[in-house]
C-alpha positions in Angstrom: -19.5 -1.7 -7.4 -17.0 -1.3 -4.5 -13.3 1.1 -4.0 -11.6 -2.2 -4.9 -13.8 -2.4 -8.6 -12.7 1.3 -9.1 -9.1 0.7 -8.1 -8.6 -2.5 -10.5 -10.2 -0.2 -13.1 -7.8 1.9 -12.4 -5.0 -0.5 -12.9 -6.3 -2.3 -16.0 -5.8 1.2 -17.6 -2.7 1.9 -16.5 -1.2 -0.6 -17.6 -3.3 -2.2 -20.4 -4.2 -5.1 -19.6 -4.9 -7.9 -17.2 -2.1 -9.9 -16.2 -0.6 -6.8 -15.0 -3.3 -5.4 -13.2 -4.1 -8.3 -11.6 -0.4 -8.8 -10.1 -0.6 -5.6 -9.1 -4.0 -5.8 -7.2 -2.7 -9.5 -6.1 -5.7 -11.6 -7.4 -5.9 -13.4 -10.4 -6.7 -12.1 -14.0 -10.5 -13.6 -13.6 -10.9 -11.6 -10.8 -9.6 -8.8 -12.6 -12.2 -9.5 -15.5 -15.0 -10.5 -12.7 -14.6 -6.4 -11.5 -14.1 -5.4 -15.1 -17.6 -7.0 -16.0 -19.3 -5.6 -13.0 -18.7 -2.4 -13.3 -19.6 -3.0 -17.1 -22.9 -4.2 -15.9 -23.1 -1.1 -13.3 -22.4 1.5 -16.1 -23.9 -0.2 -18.7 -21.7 0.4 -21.3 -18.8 -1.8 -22.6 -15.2 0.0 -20.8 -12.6 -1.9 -23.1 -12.0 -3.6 -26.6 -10.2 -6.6 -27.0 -7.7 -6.9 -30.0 -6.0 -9.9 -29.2 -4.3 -9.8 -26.2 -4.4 -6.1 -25.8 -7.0 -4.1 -24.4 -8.2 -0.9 -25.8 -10.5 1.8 -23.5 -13.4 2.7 -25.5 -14.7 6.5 -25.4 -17.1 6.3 -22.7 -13.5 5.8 -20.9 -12.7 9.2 -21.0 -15.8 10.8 -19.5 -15.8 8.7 -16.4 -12.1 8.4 -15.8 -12.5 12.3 -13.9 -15.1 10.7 -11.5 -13.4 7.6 -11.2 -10.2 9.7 -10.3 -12.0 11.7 -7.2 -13.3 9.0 -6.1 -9.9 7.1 -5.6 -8.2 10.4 -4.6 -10.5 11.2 -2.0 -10.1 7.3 -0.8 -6.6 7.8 -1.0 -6.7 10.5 1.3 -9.2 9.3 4.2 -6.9 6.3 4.2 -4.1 8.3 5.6 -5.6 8.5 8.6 -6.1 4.9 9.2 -3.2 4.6 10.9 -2.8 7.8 12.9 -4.3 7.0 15.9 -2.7 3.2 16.0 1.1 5.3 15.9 3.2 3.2 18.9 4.4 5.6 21.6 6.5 4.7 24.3 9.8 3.7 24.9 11.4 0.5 23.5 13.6 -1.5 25.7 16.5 -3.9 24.0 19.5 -5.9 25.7 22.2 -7.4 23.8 25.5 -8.7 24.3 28.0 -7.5 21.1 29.2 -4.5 20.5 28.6 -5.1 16.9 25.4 -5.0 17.3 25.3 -2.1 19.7 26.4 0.0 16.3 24.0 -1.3 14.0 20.7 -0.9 16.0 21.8 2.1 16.9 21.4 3.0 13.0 18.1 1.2 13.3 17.0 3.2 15.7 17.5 6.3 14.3 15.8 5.3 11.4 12.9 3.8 12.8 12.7 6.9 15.2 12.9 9.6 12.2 9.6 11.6 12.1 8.3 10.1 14.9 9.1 12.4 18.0 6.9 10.1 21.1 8.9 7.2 20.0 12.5 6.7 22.4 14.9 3.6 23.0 16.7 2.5 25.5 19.7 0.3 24.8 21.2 -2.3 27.2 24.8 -3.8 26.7 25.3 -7.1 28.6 28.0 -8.4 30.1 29.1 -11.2 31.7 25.4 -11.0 33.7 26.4 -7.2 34.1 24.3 -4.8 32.6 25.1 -1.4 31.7 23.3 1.8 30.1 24.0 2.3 26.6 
């Protein structure tokens, strides 16, 4: 049993059935029924019934759904800090040559740089082989 065996659990619930879980994980519905079966065999206790094509939790379900839950929770929230320390600082330099363009990375700028205080740009206009601070 792994996060990614909780988190597909997770999903089958949700949304009831395979197909849908497994488009949302991005794998195909064996997969999906591959970490459905193994966590089956980890528990040892049957999680859904079939009824044709849907899927129906079965009352063990209910008790380890909680647990489940703070596990993914608690994943979910180490997993914020992945990416903390990687944050780009510095400054950005771009040239260009239209003023068009001048305008509309200017709004890109200012969105990228939203929230993110060590980030600066510096924009170039060229002309004619003449550059000049923007």
């Amino acid at each position: 049993m792994n996060l990614l065996t909780l988190k597909i659990f997770e999903s089958v619930l949700r949304n009831g059935n395979f197909l849908a879980a497994s488009k949302e994980n991005n794998c195909s519905q064996s997969s999906v029924s591959f970490h459905i079966k193994n966590l089956e065999e980890f528990l040892g206790v049957q999680l859904f019934e079939k009824t044709g094509r849907y899927l129906r939790p079965t009352a063990v379900v209910q008790e380890i759904l909680p647990d489940i839950k703070v596990i993914l929770d608690a994943y979910s929230s180490l997993e914020k800090f992945k990416f903390k320390e990687k944050e780009l600082i510095g400054t950005l330099k771009v040239g260009f040559n239209d003023a068009l363009v001048n305008d509309k990375l200017a709004a890109v700028f200012q969105k990228f740089k939203k929230n993110r205080t060590q980030r600066h740009f510096a924009r170039r206009k060229c002309l004619h082989g003449l550059r000049t601070q923007g």
